[in-house]
PAMIGU-999104 format. One record per atom (N, C-alpha, C): residue number from 0; residue in three letters; atom name; x, y, z. Coordinates in steps of 0.1 Angstrom, whole numbers. Example, Ala and Ser with C-alpha at 12.3 -4.5 7.8 and 13.67 -1.06 7.14 Angstrom:
BEGIN
{0,'Ala','N',{132,-57,78}} {0,'Ala','CA',{123,-45,78}} {0,'Ala','C',{132,-33,78}} {1,'Ser','N',{128,-22,71}} {1,'Ser','CA',{137,-11,71}} {1,'Ser','C',{129,0,79}} 
! end
This chain:
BEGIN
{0,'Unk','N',{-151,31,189}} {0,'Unk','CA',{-139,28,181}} {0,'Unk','C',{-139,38,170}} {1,'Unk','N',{-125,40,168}} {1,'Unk','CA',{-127,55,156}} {1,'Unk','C',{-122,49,146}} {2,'Unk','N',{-126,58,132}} {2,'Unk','CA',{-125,53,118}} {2,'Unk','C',{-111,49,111}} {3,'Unk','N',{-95,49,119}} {3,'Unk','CA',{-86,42,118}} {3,'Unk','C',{-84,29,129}} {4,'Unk','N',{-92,27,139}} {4,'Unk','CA',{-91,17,145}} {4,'Unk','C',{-100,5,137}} {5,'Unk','N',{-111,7,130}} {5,'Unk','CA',{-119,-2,120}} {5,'Unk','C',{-112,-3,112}} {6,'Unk','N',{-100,3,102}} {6,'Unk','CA',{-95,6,95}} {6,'Unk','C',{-83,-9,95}} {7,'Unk','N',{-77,-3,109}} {7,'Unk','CA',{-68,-14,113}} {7,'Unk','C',{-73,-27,118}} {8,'Unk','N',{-83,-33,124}} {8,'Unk','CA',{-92,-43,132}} {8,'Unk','C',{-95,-50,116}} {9,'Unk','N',{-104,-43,107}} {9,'Unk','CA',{-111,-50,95}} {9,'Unk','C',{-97,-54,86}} {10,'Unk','N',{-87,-47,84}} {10,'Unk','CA',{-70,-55,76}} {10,'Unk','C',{-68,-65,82}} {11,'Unk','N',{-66,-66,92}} {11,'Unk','CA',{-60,-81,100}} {11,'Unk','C',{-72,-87,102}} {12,'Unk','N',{-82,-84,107}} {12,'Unk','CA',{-91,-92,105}} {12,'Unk','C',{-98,-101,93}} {13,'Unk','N',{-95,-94,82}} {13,'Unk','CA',{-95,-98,68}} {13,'Unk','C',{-86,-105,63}} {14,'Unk','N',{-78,-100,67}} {14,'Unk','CA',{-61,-108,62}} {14,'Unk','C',{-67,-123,69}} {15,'Unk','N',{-65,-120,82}} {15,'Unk','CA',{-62,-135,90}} {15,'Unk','C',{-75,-146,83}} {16,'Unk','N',{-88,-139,84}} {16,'Unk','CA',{-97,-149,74}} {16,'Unk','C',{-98,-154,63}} {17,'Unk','N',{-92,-147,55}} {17,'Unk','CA',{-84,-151,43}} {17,'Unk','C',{-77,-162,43}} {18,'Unk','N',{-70,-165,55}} {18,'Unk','CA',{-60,-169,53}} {18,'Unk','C',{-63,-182,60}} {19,'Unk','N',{-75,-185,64}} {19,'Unk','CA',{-83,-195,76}} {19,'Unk','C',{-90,-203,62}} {20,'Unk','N',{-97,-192,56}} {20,'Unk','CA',{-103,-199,45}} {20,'Unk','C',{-98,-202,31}} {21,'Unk','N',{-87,-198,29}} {21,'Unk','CA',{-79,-201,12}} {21,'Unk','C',{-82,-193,5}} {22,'Unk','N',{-87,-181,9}} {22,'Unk','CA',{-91,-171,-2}} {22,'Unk','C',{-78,-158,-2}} {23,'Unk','N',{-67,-159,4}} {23,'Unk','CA',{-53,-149,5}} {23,'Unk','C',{-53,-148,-8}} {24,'Unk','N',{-49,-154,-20}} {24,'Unk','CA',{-45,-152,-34}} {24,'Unk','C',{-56,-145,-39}} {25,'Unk','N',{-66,-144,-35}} {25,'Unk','CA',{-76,-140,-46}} {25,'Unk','C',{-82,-125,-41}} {26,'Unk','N',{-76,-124,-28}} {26,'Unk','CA',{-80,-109,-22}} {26,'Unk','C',{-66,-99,-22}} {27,'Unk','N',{-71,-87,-24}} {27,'Unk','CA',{-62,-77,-21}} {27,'Unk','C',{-66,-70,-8}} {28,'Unk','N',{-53,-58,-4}} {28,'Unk','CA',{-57,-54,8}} {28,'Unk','C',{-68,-46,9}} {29,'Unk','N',{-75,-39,1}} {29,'Unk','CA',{-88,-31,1}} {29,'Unk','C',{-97,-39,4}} {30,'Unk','N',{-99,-53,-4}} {30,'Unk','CA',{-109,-58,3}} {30,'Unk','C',{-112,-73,16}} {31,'Unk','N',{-91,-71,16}} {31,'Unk','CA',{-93,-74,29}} {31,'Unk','C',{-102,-64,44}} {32,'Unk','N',{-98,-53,38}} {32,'Unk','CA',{-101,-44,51}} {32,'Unk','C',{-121,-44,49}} {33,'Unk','N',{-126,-44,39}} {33,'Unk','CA',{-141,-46,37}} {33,'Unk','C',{-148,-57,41}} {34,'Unk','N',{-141,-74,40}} {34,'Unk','CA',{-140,-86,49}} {34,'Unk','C',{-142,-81,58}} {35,'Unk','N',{-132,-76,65}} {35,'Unk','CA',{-128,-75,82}} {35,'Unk','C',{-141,-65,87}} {36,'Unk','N',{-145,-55,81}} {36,'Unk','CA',{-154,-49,91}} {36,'Unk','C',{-166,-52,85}} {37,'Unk','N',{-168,-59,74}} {37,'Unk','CA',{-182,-68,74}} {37,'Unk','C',{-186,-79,86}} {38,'Unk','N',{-168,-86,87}} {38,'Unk','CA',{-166,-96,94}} {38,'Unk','C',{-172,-93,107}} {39,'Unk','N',{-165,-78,115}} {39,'Unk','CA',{-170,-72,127}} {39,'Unk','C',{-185,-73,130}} {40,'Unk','N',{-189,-71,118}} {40,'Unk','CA',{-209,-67,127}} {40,'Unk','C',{-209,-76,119}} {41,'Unk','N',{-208,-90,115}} {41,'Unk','CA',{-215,-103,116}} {41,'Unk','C',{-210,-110,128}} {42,'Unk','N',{-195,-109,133}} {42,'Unk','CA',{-194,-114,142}} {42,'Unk','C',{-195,-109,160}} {43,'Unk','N',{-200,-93,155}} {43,'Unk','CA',{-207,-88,170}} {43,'Unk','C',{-223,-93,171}} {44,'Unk','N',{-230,-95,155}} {44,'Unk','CA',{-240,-100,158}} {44,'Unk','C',{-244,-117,160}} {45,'Unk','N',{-234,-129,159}} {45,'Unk','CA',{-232,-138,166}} {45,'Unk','C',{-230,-137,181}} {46,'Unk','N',{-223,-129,184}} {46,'Unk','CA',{-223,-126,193}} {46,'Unk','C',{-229,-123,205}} {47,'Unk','N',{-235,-113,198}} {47,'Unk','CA',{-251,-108,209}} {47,'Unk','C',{-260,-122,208}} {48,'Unk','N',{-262,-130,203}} {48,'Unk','CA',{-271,-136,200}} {48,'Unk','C',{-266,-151,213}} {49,'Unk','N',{-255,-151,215}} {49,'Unk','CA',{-253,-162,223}} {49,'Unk','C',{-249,-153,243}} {50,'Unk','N',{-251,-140,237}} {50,'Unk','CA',{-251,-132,253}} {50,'Unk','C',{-239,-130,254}} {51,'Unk','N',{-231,-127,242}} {51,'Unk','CA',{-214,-118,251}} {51,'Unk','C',{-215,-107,240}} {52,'Unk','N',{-204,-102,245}} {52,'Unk','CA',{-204,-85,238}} {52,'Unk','C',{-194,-89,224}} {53,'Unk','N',{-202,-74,217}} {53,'Unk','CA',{-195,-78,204}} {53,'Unk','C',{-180,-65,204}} {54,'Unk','N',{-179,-64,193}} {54,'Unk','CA',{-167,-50,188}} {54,'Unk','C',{-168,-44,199}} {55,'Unk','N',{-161,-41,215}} {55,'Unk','CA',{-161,-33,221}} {55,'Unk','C',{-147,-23,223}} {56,'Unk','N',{-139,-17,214}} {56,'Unk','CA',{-129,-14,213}} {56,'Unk','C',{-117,-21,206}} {57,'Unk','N',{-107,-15,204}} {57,'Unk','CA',{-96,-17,195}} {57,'Unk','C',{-87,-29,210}} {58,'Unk','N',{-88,-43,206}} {58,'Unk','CA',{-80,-51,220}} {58,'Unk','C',{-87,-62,210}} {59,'Unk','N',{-79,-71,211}} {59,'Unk','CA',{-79,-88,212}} {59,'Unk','C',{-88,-94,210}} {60,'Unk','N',{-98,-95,216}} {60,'Unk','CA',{-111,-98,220}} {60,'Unk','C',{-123,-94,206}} {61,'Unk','N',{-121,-78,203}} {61,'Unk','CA',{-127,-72,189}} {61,'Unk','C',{-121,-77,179}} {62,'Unk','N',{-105,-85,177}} {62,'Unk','CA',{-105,-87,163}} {62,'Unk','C',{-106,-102,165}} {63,'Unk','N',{-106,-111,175}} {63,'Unk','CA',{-111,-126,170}} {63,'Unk','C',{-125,-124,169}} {64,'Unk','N',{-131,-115,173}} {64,'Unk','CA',{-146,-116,174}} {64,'Unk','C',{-145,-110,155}} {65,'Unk','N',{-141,-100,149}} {65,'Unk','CA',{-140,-98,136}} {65,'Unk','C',{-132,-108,132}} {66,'Unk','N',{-127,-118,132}} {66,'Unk','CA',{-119,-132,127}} {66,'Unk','C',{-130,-138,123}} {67,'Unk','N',{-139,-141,133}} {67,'Unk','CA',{-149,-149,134}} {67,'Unk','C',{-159,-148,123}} {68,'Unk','N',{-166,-133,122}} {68,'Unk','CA',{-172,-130,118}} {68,'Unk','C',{-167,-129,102}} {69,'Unk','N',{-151,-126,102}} {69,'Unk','CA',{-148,-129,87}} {69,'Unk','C',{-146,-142,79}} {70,'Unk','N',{-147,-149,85}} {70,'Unk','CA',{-148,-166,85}} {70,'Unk','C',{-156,-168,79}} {71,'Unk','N',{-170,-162,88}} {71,'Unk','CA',{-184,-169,82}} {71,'Unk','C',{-183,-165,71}} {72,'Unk','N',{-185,-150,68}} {72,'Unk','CA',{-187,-141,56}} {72,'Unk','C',{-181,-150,50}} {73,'Unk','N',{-167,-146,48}} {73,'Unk','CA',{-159,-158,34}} {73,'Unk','C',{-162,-173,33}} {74,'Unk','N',{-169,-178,41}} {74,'Unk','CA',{-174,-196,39}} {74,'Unk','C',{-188,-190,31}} {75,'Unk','N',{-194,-183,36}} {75,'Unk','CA',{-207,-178,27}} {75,'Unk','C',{-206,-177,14}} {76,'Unk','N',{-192,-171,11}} {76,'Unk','CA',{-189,-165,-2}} {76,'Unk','C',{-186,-174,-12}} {77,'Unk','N',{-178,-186,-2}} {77,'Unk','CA',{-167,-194,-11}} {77,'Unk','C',{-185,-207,-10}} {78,'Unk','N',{-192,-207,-6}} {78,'Unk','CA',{-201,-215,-10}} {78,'Unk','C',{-209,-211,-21}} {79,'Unk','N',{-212,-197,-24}} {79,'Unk','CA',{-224,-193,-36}} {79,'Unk','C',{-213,-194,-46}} {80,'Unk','N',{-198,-191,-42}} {80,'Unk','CA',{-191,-189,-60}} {80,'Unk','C',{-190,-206,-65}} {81,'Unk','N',{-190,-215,-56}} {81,'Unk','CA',{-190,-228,-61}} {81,'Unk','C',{-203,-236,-68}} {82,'Unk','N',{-215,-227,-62}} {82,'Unk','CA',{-222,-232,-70}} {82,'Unk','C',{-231,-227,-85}} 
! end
């Protein structure tokens, strides 16, 4: 995958988990796109870990898998700022 398809995958992927978890207002699009491809290799490495493939190209499949992955990230986040 090339450095505008992470570009685009980690925005919507960021956006959409943002938007899963209540954190839309408090992110902008820079660090939605930093969500999203964090999201990516935490949610390719959930992935490996239950035996299916992670980020394998720019398609459907790579950005619920970076959904996923940006979910966790932001429930992680939104649990240390609360306490």
């Amino acid at each position: 995958m090339g450095f505008l398809s992470w570009i685009i995958v980690g925005a919507l992927a960021g956006w959409i988990g943002s938007k899963i978890t209540g954190n839309d207002a408090s992110m902008g699009g820079f660090a939605n796109v930093v969500v999203g491809i964090i999201g990516a290799i935490i949610g390719g490495w959930v992935m490996s870990i239950i035996g299916k493939s992670g980020v394998n190209g720019f398609n459907l499949y790579s950005v619920l898998v970076a959904i996923l992955g940006s979910v966790i990230l932001l429930s992680i986040v939104n649990k240390v700022k609360k306490k």
